[in-house]
C-alpha positions in Angstrom: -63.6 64.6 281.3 -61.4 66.6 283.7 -63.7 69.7 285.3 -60.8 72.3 284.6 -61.4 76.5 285.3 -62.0 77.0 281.9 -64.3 74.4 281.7 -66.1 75.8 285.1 -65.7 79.7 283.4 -67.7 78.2 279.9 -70.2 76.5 281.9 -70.5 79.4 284.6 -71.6 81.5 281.3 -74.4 79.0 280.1 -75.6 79.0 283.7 -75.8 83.2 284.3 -77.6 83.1 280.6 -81.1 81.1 281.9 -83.7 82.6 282.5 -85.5 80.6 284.8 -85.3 78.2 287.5 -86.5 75.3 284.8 -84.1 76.0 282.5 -81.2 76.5 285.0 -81.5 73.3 286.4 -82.0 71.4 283.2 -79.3 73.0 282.1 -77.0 72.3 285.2 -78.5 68.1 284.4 -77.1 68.1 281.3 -73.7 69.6 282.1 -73.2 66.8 284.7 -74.0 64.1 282.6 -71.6 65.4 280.1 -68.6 66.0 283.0 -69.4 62.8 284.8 -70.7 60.6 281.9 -70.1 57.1 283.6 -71.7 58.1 287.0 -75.6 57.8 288.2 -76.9 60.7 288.0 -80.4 61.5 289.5 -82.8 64.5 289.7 -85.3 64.4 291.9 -88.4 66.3 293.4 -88.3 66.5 297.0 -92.1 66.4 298.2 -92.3 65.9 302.2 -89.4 63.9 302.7 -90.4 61.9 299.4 -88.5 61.7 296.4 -89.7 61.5 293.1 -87.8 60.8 289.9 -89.8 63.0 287.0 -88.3 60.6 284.3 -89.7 57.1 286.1 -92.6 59.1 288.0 -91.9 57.1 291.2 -90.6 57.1 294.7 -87.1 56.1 295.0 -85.9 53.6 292.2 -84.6 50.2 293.4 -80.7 50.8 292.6 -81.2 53.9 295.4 -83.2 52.2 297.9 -80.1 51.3 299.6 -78.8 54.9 299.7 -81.4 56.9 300.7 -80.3 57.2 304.1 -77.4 59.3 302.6 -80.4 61.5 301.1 -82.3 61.8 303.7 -78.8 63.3 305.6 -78.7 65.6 302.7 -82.4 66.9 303.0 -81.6 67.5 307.0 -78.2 68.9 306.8 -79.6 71.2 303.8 -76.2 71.6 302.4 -73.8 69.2 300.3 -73.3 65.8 301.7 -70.5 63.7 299.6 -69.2 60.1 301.3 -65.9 59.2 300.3 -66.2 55.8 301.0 -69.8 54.7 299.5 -68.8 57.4 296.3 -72.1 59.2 296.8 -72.6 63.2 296.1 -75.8 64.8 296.6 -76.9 68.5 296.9 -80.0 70.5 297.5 -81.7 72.9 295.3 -83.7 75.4 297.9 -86.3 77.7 296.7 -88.2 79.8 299.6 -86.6 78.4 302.0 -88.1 75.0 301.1 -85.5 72.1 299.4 -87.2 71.3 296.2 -85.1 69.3 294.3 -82.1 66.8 295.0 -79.5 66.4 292.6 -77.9 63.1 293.1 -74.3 61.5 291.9 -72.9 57.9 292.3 -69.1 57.6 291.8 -66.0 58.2 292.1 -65.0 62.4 292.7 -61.2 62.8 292.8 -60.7 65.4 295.2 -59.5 68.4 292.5 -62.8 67.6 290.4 -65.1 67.5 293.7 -63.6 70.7 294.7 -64.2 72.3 291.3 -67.7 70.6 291.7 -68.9 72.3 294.1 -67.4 75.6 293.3 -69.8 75.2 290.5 -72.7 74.4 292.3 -72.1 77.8 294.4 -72.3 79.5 290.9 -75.6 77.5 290.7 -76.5 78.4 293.6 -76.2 81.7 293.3 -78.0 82.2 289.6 -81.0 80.0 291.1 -81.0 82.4 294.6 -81.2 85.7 291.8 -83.9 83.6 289.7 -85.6 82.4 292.6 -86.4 86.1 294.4 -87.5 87.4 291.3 -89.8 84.5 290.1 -91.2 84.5 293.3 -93.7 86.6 295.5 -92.8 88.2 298.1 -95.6 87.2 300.8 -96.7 84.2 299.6 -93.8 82.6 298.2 -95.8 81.5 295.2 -94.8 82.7 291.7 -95.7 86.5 290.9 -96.8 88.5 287.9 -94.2 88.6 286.2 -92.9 85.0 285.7 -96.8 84.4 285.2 -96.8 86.1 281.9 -93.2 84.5 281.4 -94.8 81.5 281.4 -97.9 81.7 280.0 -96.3 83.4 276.7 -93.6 80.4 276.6 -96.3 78.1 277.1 -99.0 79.4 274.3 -96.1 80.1 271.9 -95.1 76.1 272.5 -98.9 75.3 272.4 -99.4 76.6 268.9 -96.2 75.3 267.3 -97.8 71.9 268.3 -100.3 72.2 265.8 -104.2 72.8 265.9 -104.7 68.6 266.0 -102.4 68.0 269.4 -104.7 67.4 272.1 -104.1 70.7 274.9 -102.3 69.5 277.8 -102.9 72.2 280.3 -105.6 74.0 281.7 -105.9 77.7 283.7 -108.0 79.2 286.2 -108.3 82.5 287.9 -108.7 82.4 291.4 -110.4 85.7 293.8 -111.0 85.3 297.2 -114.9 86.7 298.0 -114.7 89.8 299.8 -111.5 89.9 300.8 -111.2 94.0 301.0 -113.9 93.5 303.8 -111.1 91.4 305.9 -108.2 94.5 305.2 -111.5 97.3 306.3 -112.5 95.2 309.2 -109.3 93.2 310.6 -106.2 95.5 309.3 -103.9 94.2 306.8 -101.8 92.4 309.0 -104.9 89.8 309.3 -105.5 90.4 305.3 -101.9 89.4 304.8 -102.4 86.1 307.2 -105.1 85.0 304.9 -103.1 85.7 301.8 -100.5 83.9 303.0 -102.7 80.7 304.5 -104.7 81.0 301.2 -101.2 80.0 299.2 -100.4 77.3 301.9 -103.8 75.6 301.0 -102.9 76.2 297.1 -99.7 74.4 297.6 -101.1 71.4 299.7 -103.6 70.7 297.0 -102.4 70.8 293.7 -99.7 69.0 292.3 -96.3 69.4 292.3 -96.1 69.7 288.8 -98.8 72.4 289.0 -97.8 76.1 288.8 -99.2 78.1 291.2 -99.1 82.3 290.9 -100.0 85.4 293.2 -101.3 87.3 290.3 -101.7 90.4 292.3 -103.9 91.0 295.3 -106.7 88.5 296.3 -105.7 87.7 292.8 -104.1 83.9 292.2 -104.0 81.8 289.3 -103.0 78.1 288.6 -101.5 76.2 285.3 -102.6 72.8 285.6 -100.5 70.1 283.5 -101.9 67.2 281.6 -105.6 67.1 282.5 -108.8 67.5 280.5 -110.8 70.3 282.0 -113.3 68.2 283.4 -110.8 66.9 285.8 -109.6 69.9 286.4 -112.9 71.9 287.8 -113.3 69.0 289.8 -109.5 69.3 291.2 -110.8 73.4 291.1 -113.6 72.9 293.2 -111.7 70.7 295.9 -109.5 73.5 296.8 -112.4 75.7 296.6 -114.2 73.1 299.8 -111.0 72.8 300.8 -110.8 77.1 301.7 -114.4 76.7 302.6 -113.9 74.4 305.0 -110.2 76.2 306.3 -110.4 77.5 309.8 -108.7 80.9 309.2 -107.4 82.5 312.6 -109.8 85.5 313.9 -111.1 85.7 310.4 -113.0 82.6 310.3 -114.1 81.5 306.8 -113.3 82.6 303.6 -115.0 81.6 300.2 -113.1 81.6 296.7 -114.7 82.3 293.5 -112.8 80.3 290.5 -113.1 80.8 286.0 -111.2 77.7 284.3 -110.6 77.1 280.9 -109.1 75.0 278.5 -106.1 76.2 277.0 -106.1 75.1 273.5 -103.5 75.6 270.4 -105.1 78.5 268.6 -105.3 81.0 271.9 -102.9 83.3 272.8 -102.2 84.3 276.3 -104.6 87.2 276.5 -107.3 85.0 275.2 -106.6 81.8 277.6 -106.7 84.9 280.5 -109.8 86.4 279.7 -112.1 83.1 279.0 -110.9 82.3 282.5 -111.8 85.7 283.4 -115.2 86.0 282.2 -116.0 82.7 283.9 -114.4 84.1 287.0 -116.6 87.0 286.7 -120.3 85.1 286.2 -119.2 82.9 289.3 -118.6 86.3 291.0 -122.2 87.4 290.0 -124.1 84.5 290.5 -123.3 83.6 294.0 -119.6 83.5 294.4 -118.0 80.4 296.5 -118.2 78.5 293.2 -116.0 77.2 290.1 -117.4 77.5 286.4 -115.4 77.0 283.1 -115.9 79.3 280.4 -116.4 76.3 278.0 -119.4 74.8 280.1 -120.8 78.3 280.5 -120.3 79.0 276.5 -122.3 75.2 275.8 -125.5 76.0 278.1 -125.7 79.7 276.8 -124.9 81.3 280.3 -122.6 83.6 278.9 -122.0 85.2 275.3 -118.0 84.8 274.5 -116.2 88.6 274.8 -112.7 87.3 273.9 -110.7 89.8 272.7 -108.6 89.2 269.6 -106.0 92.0 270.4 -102.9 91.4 272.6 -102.5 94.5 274.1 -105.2 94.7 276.7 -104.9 94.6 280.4 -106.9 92.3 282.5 -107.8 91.4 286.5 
């Protein structure tokens, strides 16, 4: 299929009309594979100079082993890399600076349809630049509030039209760092800031990459974790937890998390999911702090009575 300007103008449309990074790119996937139908064509997640194909859930596949030095050029160039000769086309998806994914081709590009390529990419780019900054927080880089309730609505709504017998594939948890107004009274906010920021660093080096990490607001953070049982997940919880524990965080010293988990199952909306993890959050605040509990463990040994709220249209952290 020849990539003419009116086929760049209808596909520049469906781009500008996602409304997420997600979306975009799997959007921008399935527009190549329907321009360049008879090429390779790979997405992968860049992970400290790794790459990892989400459809084979593996390093690099066999049939690229031999081209991954024309990858690894694209990861340290950070910019398009296309050889002529071997018919290889990659580009790098960015996001906070960082180079997430690597969109790869293997073929032939005649010159008019390379050059319409990447003037698509560049329209691309600049949707997933505008998604990107407002997904995203500010300090941390991590996701904020607002693609947090994105997400979680998507993701509840998806839940229930699952059905109440499919087995929940996520979990949530509420992160608070202890006392953390005592580091912005006693070291300034610069310092309080620093922490915030190291906090997220430690988030990002111990979940998954599949995980999705949010700055909630605050001290306030909050983590979607993807196909694990909840068990699993408060013992993932209370690694990062030892992990902060044990972080040496500069002039401040250490710093203590308190963490509320919960299932997230196919009857619960997004305000209930958010305050079972809350009200686990809260008795690990009051009994000690520097600890994870989930609200379903805490419900079975009578710790806590359950205060869910049924409405929708409450406000909570």
């Amino acid at each position: 299929m020849s990539l003419t300007e009116k086929k760049c103008f209808e596909i520049a449309i469906t781009l500008v009309k996602q409304h997420n990074k997600e979306d975009l790119l799997a959007e921008l996937q399935s527009v190549l594979k329907e321009l360049f139908p008879e090429h390779l064509l790979h997405l992968y997640i860049v992970i400290n100079g790794l790459f990892i194909d989400p459809e084979l859930n593996s390093k690099l596949s066999s049939e690229l082993e031999k081209n991954k030095e024309h990858l690894y050029k694209c990861v340290v160039s950070r910019e398009i890399i296309y050889s002529d000769q071997k018919k290889l086309w990659s580009y790098p998806v960015m996001s906070q600076g960082k180079i997430t994914n690597l969109i790869f081709l293997q073929g032939d590009i005649p010159a008019r349809q390379l050059s319409l390529l990447e003037y698509l990419m560049a329209l691309f780019s600049n949707q997933h630049v505008l998604l990107d900054n407002n997904n995203h927080d500010a300090l941390t880089g991590l996701l904020n509030r607002h693609s947090f309730e994105h997400r979680m609505t998507t993701l509840t709504d998806a839940q229930q039209r699952r059905g109440s017998e499919a087995e929940p594939d996520y979990c949530f948890a509420v992160l608070d760092i202890d006392f953390f107004k005592r580091v912005n009274d006693d070291f300034g906010h610069l310092y309080g800031d620093e922490v915030l920021i190291l906090f997220a660093n430690v988030m990002e080096t111990t979940f998954r990459h599949d995980d999705m990490l949010f700055r909630y607001g605050g001290e306030e953070f909050a983590v979607l974790l993807r196909n694990v049982d909840l068990e699993t997940a408060v013992i993932v919880l209370d690694r990062f937890r030892q992990n902060i524990e044990q972080y040496d965080f500069p002039q401040i010293g250490t710093v203590t998390v308190s963490i509320g988990a919960t299932d997230i199952n196919t009857a619960a909306s997004r305000i209930e999911i958010i305050s079972k993890a809350d009200q686990a959050l809260y008795y690990s605040k009051e009994n000690g702090r520097n600890q994870v509990n989930s609200f379903e463990h805490l419900i079975a040994t009578n710790k806590i009575t359950d205060n869910t709220p049924d409405a929708d249209d409450i406000e909570l952290f």
